[in-house]
N, C-alpha and C positions, 0 to 999 in steps of 0.2 A: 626725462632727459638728465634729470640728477646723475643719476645710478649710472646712466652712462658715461656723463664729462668724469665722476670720479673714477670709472674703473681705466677709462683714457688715460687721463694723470695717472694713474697708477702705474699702468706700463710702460712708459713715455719714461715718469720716473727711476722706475726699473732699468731702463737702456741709458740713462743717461750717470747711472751709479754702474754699470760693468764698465763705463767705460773710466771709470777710473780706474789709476793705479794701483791704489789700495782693493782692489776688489778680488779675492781669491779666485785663480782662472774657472775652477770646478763650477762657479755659479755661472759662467757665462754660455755651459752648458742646460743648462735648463731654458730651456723654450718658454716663449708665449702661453702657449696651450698649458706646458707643466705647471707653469706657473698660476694660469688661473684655476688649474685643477686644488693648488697649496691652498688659495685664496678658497676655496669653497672648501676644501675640507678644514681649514682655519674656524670658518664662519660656522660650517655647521655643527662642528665640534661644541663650538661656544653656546649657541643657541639650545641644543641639546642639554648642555647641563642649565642652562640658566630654566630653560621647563623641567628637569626634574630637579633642579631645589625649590620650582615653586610649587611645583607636584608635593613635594617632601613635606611642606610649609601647612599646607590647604588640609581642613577641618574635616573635609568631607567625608559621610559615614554612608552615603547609598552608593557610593561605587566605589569599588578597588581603586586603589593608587595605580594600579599598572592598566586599566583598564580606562583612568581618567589620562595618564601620559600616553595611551593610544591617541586617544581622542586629540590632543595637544599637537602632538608631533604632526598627526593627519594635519590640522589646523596652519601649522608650520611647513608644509609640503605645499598646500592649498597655494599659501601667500608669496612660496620662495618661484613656486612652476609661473606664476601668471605675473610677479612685477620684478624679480632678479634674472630667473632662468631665460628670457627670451634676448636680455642682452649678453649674458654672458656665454648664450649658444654662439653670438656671431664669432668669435674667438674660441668657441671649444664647442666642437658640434653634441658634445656628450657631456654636457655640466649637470643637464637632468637627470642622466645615468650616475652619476658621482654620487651627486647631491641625494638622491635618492637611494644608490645601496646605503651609503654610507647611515643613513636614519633607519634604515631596514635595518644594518649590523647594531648599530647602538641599542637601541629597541629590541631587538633579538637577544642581546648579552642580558638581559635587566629579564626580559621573559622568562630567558630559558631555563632558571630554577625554579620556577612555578611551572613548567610547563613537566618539566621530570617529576616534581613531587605532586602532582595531579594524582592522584587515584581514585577521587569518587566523585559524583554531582553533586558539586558542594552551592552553596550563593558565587563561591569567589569564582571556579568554576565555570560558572552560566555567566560571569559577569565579563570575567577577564577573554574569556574565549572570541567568543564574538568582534568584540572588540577588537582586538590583536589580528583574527583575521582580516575584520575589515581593511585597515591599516597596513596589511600585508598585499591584500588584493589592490588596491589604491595604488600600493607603491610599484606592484609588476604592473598598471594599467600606464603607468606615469613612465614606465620603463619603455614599453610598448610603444608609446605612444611619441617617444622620441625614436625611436630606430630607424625612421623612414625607409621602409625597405630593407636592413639589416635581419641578420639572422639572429630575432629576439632571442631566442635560446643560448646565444653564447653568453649572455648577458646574464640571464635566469641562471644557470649553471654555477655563477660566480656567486650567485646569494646560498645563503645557509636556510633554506627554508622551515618557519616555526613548526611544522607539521602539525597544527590545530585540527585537522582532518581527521588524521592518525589517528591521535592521541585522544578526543572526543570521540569517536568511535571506540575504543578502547572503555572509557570512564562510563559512555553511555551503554555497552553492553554489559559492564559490571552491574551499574543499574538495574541494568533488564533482568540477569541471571539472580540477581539477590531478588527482586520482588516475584520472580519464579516461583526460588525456594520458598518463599511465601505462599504463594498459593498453593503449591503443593504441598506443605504443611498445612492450610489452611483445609483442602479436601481431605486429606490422609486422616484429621481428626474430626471429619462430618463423619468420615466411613467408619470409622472407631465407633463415634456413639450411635449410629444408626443400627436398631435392632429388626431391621429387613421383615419386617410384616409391615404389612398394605395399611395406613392409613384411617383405611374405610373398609366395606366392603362395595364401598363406590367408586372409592381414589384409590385404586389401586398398585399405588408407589409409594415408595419409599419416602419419609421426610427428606430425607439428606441429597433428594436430586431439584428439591427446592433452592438450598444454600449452592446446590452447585450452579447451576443457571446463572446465580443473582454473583458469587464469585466471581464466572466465567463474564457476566455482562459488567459489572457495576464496577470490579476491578481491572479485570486485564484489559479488558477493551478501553474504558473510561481514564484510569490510569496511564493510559501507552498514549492518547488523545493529550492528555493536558501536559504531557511532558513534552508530545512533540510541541503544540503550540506554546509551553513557554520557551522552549527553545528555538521558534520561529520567532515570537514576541521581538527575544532579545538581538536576534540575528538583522533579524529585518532594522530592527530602532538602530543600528549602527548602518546600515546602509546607509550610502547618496544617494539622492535625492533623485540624479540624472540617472539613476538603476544602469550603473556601470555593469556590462558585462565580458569577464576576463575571466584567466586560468587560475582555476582551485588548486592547480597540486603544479609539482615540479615538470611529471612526466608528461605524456602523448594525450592524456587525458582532461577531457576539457570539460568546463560543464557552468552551469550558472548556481550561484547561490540563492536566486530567488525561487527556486524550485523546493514543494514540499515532498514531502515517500521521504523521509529519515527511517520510518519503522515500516513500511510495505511489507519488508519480508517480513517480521513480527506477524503483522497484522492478517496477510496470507495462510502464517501458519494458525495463527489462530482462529481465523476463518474457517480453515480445512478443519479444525476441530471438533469448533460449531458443527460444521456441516453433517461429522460423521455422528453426533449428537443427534440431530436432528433425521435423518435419514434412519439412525434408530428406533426413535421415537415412532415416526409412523411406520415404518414396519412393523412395529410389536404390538400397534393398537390394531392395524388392519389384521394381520394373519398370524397375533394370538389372541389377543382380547376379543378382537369378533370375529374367530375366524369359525365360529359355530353358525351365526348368522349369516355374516357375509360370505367365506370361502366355501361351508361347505351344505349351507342349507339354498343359496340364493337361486333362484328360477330353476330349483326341485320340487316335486317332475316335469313341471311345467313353467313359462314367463308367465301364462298369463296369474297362473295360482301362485306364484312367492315374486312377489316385487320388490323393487330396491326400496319404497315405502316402509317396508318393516324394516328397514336397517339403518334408518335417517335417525330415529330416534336414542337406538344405543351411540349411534357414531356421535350428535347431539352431545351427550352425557361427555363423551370423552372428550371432543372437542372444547367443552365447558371447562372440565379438569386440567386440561391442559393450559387453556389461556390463566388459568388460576395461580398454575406456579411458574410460569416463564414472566422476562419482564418485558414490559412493554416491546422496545426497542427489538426484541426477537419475534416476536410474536408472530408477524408475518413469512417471516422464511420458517420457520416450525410450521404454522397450519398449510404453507404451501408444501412443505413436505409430508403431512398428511393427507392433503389433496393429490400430489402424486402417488403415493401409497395404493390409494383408496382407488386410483385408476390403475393400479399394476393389478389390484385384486378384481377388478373386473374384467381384464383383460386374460387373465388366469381364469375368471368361471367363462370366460366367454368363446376362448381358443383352446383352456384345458383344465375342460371342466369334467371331463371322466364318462364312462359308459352309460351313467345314470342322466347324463345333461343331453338333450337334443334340442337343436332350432330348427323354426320353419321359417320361408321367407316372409311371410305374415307376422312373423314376432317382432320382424323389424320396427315397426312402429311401435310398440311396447317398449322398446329396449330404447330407442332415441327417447318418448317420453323418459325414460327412468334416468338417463344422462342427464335431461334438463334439470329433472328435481336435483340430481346432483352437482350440478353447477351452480343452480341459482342456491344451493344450499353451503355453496361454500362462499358466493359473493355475499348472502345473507342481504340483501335488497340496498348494497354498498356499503352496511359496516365489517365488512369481510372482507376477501382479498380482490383488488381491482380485476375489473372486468373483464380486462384485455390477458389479462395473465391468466385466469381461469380457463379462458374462448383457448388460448395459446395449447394450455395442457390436456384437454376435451378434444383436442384435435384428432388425436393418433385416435382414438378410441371411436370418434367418430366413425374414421373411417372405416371399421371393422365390423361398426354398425351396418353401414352401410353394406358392406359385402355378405351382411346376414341377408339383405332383404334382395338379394338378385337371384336369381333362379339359378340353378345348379351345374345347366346348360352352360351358361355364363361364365360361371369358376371354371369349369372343369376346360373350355376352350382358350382359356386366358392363363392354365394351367399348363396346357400342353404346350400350347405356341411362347412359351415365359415372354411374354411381350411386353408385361407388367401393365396393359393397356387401362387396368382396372386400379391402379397404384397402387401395388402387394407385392409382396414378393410373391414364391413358391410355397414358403413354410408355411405362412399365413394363412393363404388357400386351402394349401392343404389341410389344416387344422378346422379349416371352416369346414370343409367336406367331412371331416371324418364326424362333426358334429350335426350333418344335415342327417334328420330323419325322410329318407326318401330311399327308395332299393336304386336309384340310378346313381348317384352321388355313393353309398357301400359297394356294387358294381364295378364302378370307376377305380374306387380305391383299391378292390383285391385284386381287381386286373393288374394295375399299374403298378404296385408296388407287390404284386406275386403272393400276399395275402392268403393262406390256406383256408377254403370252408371252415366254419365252425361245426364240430362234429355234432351237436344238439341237430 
């Protein structure tokens, strides 16, 4: 009630000094409203410098000055919206809108040489940033939240906004690109000293694809993690409390600060990296390293005489070599890219495996046994890769298992009618036929596809 009888008496005062004589006519134009608009930019003017000389004044060594007069001013916004602003709204529907650009501009002048000479992720940087935006988001929430149905943007429009968004994106991708150049100086001189002979005549790689792994894992990934989280750390420790949610930027674009993915894209591309890493890896173990055993000896002449048994042992060794130089943290998407690998190469002896490969539908059962060994050898009895994901990739291959073991009859009428009743396509089928040893299934095949006798 204070706050009110004085600001009464104040204008009361005001009317009863225009009506004197002495009173220059030009003031008797300014209104009520104008009037309490002077009274608030008076007060906040004052206020504002009396926190940055005590800003000025203060010892403080773990945060920026301009980072501890966010803090302040917010503090000062807090006190002025909830015990001054709601009476001086009755007389000026917009005293929060004043009151608040006006600490927004002040605050904005004092910023915005540290905001131009920003160029790297510095402490001051991580410190100042956050900060300023918070105090920034605060002050469009406090705008906002007076407009009662007004078109907040006319209002936005009129502030000068810090572009902390910008400009942290800016300082953060210099970051990024400098510790790039790192890394790729950091491989360019493993390549250098690597003298590209095997190891072993067991590890048959290169040392330098050791340091690359541990690079790719232990830097870019590990690195781009603790940057974002200190940079969430400090983002977040300036939030309130009530997890305000308003507009980050000037334009149409909205969005929340309590959101993480600062680096996605980063972390996307680096992924994709990985991946082509890894999808190398087993390809060159399955169809070069064994691709004597596995691609091109496997169930010749026959399933029952060469079993996937003889090839658990070499794939074994490499499997071994492999978990040896990758680091933990990958481990899993590598050996599941060797377990898809390891089923492209059976899928290859199995649909196209050459003149010398024939199945019978009796092999069927052979050939599911030999999946099994290979599944349960890649789960490893649960210290391998989860179950459900191994069952997931065994699937496809299953089922061409499965089309080994149907009689010929079968393919060949679910071939013609493509009904797909047997879940194949055509190519499939086809390729199963052309690998059934039986004269009805070759038959089928030269009829259908015009196939010339062989002249033998």
């Amino acid at each position: 009630m204070v706050m009110e009888d004085i600001v009464t008496v104040a204008m009361i005062v005001r009317r009863l000094l225009l009506e004197e004589s002495d009173i220059p006519v030009q003031s008797s134009t300014v209104s009520d409203r104008d009037q309490i608009e002077l009274y608030i930019s008076s007060s906040v003017k004052n206020s504002f410098a009396r926190i940055l000389q005590a800003v000025d004044k203060s010892d403080t060594m773990d945060e920026h000055p301009l980072a501890l007069l966010a803090e302040e001013v917010k503090k000062l916004l807090k006190k002025d919206s909830t015990m001054f602003m709601p009476i001086l709204c009755r007389r000026h529907p917009h005293a929060t809108i004043v009151s608040a650009s006006l600490l927004h501009k002040f605050y904005g002048n004092k910023l915005k040489p540290f905001v131009d000479s920003a160029e790297h992720l510095t402490e001051d940087v991580v410190s100042v940033f956050p900060a300023a935006d918070n105090l920034e988001q605060y002050i469009l929430y406090l705008i906002k939240s007076a407009c009662e149905g007004e078109n907040v943007e006319i209002h936005f429009r009129k502030l000068n906004p810090y572009q902390i968004e910008s400009v942290s994106g800016t300082v953060v991708m210099r970051w990024i690109n400098s510790q790039l150049g790192r890394i790729v100086g950091w491989v360019e001189r493993t390549l250098q000293q690597e003298q590209w002979d095997p190891i072993s005549p067991q590890q048959r790689h290169g040392s330098s694809i050791v340091e690359v792994y541990r690079i790719v894992e232990e830097y870019a990934i590990n690195q781009l993690n603790k940057l974002e989280d200190s940079i969430w750390e400090h983002w977040t420790r300036k939030m309130p409390i009530e997890k305000i949610y308003i507009r980050k930027s000037m334009d149409d674009k909205s969005k929340s600060s309590t959101q993480k993915g600062t680096f996605d894209g980063s972390r996307k591309d680096i992924n994709a990296a990985i991946d082509r890493i890894r999808e190398f890896t087993g390809t060159k173990i399955i169809f070069w390293d064994l691709r004597e055993p596995f691609i091109e000896n496997l169930y010749k002449p026959s399933v029952s005489q060469s079993r996937l048994e003889a090839v658990i042992e070499p794939l074994d060794v490499e499997l071994n070599q492999l978990c040896d130089i990758i680091v933990e943290p990958l481990r899993d998407r590598v050996v599941t890219s060797l377990l898809q690998a390891s089923l492209e190469g059976l899928l290859r002896v199995l649909l196209d495996g050459g003149p010398s490969r024939v199945f019978y539908p009796t092999d069927a059962k052979l050939l599911e046994e030999d999946l099994e060994i290979l599944k349960e050898f890649f789960i490893s009895g649960g210290d391998g890769l989860p179950r459900g994901v191994v069952e997931n990739q065994v699937a496809r291959v299953r089922l061409v298992v499965k089309l080994h073991g149907l009689e010929t009859r079968e393919l060949v009428e679910d071939l013609r009618s493509s009904s797909g009743k047997l879940g194949a396509d055509n190519q499939t089928l086809l390729r199963i036929l052309c690998h059934r040893a039986d004269s009805e299934a070759s038959q089928f095949v030269k009829k259908q596809y015009k196939i010339p006798k062989s002249s033998a």
